[in-house]
C-alpha positions as CSV (number, residue, x, y, z in Angstrom):
1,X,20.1,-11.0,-29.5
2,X,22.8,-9.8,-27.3
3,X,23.7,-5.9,-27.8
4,X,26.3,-3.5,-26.7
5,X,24.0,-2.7,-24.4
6,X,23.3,-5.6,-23.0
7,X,26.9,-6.4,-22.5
8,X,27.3,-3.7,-20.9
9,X,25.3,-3.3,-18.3
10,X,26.2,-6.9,-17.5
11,X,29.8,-6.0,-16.8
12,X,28.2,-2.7,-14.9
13,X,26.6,-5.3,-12.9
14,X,29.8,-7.8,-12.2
15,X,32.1,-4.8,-11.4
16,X,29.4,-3.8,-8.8
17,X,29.2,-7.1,-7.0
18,X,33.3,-7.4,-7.2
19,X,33.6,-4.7,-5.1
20,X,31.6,-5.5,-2.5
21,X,32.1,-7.4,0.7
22,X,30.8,-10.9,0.3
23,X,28.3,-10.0,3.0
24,X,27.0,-6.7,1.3
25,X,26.4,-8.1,-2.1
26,X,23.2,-9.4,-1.8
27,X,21.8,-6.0,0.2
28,X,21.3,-2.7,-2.0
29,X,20.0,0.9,-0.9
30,X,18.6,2.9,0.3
31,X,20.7,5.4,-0.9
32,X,22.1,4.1,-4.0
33,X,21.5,0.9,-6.6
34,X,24.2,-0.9,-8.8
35,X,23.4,0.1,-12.5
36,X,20.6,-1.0,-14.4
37,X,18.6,-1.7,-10.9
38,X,15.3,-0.3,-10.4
39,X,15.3,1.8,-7.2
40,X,11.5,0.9,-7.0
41,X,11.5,-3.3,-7.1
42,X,15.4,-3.9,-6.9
43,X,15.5,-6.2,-10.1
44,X,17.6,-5.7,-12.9
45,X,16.1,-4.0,-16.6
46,X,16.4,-5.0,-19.7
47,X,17.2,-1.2,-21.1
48,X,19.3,0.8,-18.1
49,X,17.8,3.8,-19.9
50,X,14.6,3.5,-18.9
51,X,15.6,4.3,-15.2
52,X,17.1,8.3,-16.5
53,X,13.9,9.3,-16.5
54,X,10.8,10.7,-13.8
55,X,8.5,7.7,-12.9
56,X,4.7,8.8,-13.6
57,X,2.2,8.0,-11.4
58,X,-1.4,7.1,-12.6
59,X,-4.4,8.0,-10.8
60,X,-6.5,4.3,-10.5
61,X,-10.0,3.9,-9.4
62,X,-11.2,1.3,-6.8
63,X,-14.7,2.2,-6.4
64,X,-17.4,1.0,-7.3
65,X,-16.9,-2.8,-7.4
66,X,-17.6,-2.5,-11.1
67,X,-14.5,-1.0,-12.2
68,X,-12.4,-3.6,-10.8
69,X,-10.3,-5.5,-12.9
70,X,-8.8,-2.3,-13.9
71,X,-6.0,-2.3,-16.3
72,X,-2.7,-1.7,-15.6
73,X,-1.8,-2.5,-12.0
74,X,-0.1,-5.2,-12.4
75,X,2.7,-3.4,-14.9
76,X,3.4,-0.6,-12.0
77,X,6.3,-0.7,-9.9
78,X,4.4,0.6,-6.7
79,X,0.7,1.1,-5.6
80,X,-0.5,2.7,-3.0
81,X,-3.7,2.0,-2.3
82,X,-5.3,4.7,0.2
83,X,-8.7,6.0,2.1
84,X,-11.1,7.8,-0.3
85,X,-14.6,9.6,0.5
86,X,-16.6,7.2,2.2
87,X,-14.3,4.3,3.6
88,X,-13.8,3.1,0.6
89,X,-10.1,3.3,-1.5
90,X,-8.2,4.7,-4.6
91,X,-4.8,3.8,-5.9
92,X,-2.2,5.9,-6.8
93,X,-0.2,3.3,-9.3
94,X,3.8,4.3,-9.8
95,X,5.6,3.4,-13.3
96,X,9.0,3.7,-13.9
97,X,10.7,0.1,-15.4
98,X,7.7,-0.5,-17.6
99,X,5.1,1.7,-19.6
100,X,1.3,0.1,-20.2
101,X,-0.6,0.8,-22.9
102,X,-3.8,1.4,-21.3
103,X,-4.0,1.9,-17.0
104,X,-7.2,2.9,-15.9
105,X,-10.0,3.9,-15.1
106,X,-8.1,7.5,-14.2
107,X,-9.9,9.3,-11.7
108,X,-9.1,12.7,-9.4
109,X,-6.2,13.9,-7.8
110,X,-6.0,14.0,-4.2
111,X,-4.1,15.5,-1.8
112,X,-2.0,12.7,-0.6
113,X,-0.6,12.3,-4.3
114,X,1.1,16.0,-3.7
115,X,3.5,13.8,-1.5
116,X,3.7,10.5,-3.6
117,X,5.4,13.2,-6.5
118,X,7.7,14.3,-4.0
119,X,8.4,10.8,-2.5
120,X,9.1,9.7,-5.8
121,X,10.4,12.1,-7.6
122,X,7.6,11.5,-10.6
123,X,4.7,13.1,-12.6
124,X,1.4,12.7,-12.1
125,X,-1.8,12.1,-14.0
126,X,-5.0,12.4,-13.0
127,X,-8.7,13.3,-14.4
128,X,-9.6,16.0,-12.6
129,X,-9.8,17.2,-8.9
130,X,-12.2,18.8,-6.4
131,X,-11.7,22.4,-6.1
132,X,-10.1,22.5,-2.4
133,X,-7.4,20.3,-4.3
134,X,-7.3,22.9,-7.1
135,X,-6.7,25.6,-4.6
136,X,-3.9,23.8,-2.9
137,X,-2.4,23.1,-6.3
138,X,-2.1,26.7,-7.4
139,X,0.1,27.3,-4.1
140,X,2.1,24.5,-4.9
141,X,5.2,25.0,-7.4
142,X,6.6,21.8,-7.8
143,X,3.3,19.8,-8.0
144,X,2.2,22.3,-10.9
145,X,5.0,21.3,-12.6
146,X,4.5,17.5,-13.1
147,X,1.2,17.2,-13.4
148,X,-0.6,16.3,-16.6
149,X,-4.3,15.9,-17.1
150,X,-7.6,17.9,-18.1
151,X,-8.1,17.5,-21.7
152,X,-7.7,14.0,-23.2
153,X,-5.6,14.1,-26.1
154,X,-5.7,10.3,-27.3
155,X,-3.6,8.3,-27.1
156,X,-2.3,9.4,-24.2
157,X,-5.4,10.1,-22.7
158,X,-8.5,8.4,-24.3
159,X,-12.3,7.0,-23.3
160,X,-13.8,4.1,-23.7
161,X,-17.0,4.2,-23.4
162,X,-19.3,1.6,-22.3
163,X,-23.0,1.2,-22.4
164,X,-24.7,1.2,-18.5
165,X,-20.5,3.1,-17.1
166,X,-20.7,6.5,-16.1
167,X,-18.1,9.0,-17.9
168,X,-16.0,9.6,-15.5
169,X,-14.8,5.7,-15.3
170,X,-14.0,5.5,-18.9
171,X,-10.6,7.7,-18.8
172,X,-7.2,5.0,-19.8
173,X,-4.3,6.1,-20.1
174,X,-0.7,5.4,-22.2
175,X,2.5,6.0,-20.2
176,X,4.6,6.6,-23.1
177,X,2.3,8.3,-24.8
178,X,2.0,10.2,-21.1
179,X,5.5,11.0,-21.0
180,X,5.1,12.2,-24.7
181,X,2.7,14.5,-23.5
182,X,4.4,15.8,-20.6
183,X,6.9,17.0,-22.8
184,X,4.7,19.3,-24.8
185,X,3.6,20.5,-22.1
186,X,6.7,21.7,-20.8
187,X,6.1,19.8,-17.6
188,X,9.4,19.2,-15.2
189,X,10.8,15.8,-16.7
190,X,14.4,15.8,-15.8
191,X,14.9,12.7,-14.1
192,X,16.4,12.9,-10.0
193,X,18.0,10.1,-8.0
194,X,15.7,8.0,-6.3
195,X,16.2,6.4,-3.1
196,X,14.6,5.0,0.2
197,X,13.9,1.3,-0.3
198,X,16.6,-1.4,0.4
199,X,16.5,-4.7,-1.1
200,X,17.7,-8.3,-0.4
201,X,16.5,-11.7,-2.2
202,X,16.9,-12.9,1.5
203,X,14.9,-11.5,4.5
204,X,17.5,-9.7,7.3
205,X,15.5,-10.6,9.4
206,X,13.2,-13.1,11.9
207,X,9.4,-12.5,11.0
208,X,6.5,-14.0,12.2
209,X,4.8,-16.8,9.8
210,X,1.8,-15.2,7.9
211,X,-0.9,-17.0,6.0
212,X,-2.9,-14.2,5.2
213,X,-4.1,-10.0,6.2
214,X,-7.4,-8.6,5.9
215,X,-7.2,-4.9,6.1
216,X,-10.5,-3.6,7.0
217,X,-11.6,-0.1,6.2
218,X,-15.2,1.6,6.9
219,X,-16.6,0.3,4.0
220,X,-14.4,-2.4,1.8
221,X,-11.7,-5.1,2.9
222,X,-8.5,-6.3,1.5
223,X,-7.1,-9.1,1.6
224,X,-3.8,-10.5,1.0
225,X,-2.6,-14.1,0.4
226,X,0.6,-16.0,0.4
227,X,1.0,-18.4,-2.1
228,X,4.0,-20.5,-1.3
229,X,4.1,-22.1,-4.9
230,X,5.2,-18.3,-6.2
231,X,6.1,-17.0,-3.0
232,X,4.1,-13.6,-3.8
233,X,0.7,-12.2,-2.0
234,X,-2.7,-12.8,-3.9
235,X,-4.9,-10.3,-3.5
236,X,-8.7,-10.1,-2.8
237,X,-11.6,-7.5,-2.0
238,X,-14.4,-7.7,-0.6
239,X,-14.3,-11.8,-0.9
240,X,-13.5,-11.7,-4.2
241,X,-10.1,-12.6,-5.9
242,X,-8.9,-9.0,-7.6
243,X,-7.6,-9.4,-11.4
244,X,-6.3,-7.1,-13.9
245,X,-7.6,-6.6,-17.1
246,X,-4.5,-6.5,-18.7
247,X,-4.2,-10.4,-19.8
248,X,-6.4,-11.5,-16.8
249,X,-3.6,-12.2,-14.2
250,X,-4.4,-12.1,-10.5
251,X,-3.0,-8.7,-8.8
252,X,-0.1,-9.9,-6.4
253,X,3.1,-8.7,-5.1
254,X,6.4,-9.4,-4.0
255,X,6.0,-7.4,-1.0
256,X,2.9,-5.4,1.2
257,X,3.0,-2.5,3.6
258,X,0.4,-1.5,5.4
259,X,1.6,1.6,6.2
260,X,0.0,4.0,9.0
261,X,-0.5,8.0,9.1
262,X,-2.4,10.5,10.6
263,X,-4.8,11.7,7.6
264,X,-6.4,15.3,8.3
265,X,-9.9,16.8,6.8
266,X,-9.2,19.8,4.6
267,X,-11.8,22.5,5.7
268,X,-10.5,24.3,1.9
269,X,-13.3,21.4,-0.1
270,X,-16.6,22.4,-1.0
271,X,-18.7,21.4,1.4
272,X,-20.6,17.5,0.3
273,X,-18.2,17.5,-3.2
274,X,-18.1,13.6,-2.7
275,X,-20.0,11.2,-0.2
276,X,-21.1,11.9,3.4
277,X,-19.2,15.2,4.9
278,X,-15.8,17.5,3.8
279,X,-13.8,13.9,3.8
280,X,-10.4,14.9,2.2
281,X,-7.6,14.5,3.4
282,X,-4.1,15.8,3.4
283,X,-1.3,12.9,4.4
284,X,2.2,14.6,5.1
285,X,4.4,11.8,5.7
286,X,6.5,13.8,8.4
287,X,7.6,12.0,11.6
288,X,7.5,8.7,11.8
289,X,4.7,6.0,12.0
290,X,3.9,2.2,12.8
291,X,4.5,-0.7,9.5
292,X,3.7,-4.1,9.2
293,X,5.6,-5.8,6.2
294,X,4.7,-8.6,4.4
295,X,7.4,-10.5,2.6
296,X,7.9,-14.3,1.6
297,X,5.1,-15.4,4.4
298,X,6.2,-13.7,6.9
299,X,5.0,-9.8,8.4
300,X,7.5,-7.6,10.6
301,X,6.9,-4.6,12.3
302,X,8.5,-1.9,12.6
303,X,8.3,1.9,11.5
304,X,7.9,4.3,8.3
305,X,10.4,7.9,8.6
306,X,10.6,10.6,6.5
307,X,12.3,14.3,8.1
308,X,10.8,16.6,5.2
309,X,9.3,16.8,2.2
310,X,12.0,16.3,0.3
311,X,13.2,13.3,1.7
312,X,12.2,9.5,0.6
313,X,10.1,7.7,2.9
314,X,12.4,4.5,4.6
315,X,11.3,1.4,6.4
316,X,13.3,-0.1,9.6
317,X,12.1,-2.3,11.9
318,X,11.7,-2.3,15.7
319,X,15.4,-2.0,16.6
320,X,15.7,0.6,14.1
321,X,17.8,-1.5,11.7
322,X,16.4,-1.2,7.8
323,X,13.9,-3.6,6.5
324,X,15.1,-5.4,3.3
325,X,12.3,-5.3,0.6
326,X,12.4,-9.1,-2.0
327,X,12.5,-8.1,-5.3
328,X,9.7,-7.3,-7.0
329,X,6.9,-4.9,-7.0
330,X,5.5,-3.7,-3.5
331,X,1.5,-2.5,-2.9
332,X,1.2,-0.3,0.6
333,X,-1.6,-0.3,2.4
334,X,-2.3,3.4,4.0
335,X,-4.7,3.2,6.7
336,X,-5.7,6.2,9.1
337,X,-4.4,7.3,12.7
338,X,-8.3,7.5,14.1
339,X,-10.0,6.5,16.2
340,X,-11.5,2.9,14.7
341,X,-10.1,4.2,11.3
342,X,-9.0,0.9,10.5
343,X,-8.5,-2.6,11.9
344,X,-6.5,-5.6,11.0
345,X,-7.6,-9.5,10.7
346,X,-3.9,-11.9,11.0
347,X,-4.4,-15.6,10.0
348,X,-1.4,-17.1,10.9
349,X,-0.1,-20.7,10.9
350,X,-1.8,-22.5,14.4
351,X,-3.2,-19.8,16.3
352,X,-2.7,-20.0,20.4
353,X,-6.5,-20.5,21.9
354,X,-7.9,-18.6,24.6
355,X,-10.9,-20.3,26.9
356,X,-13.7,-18.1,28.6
357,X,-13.5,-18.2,32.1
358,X,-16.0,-17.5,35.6
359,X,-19.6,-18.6,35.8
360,X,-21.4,-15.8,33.7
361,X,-22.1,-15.0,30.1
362,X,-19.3,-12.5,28.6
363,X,-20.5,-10.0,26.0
364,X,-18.9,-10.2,23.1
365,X,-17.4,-6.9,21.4
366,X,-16.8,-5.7,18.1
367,X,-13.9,-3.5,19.1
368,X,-12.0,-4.0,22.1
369,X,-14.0,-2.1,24.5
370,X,-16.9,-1.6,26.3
371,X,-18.9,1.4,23.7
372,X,-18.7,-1.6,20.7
373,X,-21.6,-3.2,19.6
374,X,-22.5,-6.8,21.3
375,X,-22.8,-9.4,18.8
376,X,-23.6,-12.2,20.9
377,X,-22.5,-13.8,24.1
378,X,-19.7,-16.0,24.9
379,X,-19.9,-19.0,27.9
380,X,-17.4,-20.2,30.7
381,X,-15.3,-22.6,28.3
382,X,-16.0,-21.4,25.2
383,X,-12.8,-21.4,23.3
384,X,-12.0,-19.2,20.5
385,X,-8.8,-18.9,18.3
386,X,-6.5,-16.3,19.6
387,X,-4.9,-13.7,16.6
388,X,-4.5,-10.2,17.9
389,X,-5.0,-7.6,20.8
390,X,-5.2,-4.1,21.1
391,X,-2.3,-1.6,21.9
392,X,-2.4,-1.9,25.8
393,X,-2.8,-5.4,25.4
394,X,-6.2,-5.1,27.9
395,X,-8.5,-6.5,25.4
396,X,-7.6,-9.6,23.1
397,X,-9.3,-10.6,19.3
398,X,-10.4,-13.7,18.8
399,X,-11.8,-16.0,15.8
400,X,-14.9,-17.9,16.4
401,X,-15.4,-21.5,14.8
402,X,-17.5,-19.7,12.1
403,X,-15.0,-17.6,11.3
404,X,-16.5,-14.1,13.0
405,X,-14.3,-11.5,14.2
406,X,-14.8,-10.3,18.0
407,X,-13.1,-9.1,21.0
408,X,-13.1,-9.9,25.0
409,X,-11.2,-8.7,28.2
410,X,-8.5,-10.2,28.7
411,X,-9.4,-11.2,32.0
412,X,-12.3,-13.0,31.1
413,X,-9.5,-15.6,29.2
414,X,-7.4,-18.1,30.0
415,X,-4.4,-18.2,27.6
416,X,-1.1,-19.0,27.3
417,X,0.9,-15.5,28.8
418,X,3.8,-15.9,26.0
419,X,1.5,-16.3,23.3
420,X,-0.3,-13.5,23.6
421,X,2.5,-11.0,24.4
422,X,3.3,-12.1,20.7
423,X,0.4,-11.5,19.0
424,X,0.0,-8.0,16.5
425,X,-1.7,-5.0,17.4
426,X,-4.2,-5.1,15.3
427,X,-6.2,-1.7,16.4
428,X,-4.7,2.4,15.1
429,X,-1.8,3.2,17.8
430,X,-3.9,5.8,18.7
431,X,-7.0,3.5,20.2
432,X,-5.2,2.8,23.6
């Protein structure tokens, strides 16, 4: 049925694109969005009403294996997907154009989500939170002001219990019904402008082809896809396609970041409240840091920037210029500025090679550089696909006919000069 509504926001939507250039129509943001567009994936919504409010943002377990498929993810706008006690992950899951009846399991707070509010200008839910995060909280204003959690009032808030599941992954939550409750609450919900992402259905720029990214952290890896059939990224973990509960459907995305930050341990948390050691961490998002974005098979790189808190986050490339996000939702990847925090696996479309050299054995590396562990040993004229290198560009990763990840010296290779001053960093910037 076609509404007043519906017509208007159609001729909204005409009057925009009128008055732009011819070469401006097709790139939006990020500092404004024609009406009706979602700030957060750039498409068009059925109800322009829907946008004149806060997004919420759901806190989403990842650990253990058995929660996964969690419900939900795939109705968010965003997900970030960051480090958690342990080297293993949590999302934080943002919902603006669309509520979900049930997203979960809902787990703790932590302290990176005190910026993801901010970023975003949303609420938050969560189940609970360790008490160096409580003690934060109380010194924080704003963040006391959107959150909603604690007691579980169903149906916002209900469990579902399940025979052999620990309580504390049987939290779901209702958006609506979480929006509902935010009210009674008297929680901040008046809705502010959102901005930082720009959008174009066509790239602005050259990438690099891309068939697929592992992302490895301390303890799981993620992995994402292109499927040139939908032209979205499939995503995996730890070998194993990831789905969603709600309807089955396979998690992908329009768009991945995999976005890096210096992550600092917050001496304020009990001492062992999770897993080995005081590991949480506080990400501030101030400054700048390195990007690689994946969009319709390609990855660029480039940079993240954000001058204070109360500015969005934006993405530009290497020249500086903005990076266009496709339509669609986006998952970032945050990974940490340490030391071996984090390293990347590229598979891209017919990998350069690289042939061992001399007369001696070569000790492979796990890392590039010398303190990694030895695996095996590579031979003069062993050859080995070619797919990354570390910062300085002194040590290069290679792919072995099995498939195994490991690094040499450079010069211990012979390799084509050009191909390899192309490949990614795959290694933290700070790992020189």
């Amino acid at each position: 049925m076609i509404t007043r509504r519906t017509v208007t926001l159609c001729i909204a939507l005409l009057c925009f694109a009128l008055a732009l250039p011819a070469s401006a129509q097709d790139v939006f943001g990020p500092d404004s969005y024609p009406p009706g567009i979602n700030p957060l994936t750039g498409q068009a919504v059925a109800d322009p009403f829907v946008l004149d409010r806060r997004p919420i943002i759901l806190k989403i377990s990842n650990y253990p294996a058995f929660v996964r498929p969690q419900s939900g993810l795939m109705r968010a706008d965003i997900v970030w997907e960051h480090l958690l006690a342990g080297g293993v992950t949590r999302f934080s899951a943002v919902y603006l154009s669309r509520d979900a009846e049930q997203v979960g399991p809902i787990r703790s707070l932590r302290l990176v989500d005190f910026e993801f509010v901010r970023i975003y200008r949303a609420l938050s839910v969560y189940s609970g939170m360790a008490q160096g995060t409580l003690e934060v909280l109380k010194t924080d204003g704003l963040m006391s002001a959107r959150i909603v959690g604690g007691v579980e009032p169903c149906p916002a808030l209900c469990r579902y219990e399940r025979e052999g599941v620990a309580l504390e992954h049987t939290l779901f939550g209702d958006t609506a019904a979480l929006r509902e409750l935010a009210v009674d609450r008297g929680r901040d919900v008046t809705p502010e402008a959102i901005s930082g992402m720009a959008f174009s259905s066509e790239s602005t720029g050259d990438g690099t082809p891309l068939d697929a990214i592992r992302i490895h952290y301390a303890d799981t890896e993620v992995e994402w896809a292109f499927d040139a059939d939908s032209g979205r990224w499939e995503r995996a973990q730890d070998g194993e396609a990831h789905f969603d509960a709600d309807g089955g459907r396979r998690i992908t995305a329009a768009n991945v970041v995999i976005v890096e930050e210096d992550h600092t341990v917050q001496a304020t948390v009990a001492p062992n409240y999770w897993g080995p050691g005081d590991f949480a961490f506080s990400v501030n998002f101030i400054g700048d840091g390195r990007i690689y974005f994946l969009r319709d098979g390609q990855y660029f790189t480039g940079e993240w920037r954000r001058a204070t808190r109360q500015d969005p986050l934006t993405y530009h490339d290497e020249n500086g210029e903005l990076l266009t996000f496709k339509p669609g939702n986006t998952f970032f990847t945050l990974v940490p500025r340490w030391i071996d925090g984090y390293w990347l696996d590229f598979s891209v479309p017919e990998p350069p090679t690289a042939t061992v050299t001399g007369t001696l054995g070569q000790n492979m590396r796990r890392g590039p550089g010398e303190t990694y562990v030895t695996p095996d040993v590579a031979y003069p004229g062993d050859t080995f696909e070619l797919i990354g290198r570390n910062n300085r560009g002194s040590w290069l990763q290679l792919r072995t006919s099995d498939g195994e990840i490991i690094w040499l010296p450079r010069d211990v290779l012979e390799f084509d000069a050009a191909a390899a001053a192309a490949l990614p960093s795959t290694r933290p910037t700070i790992e020189r």
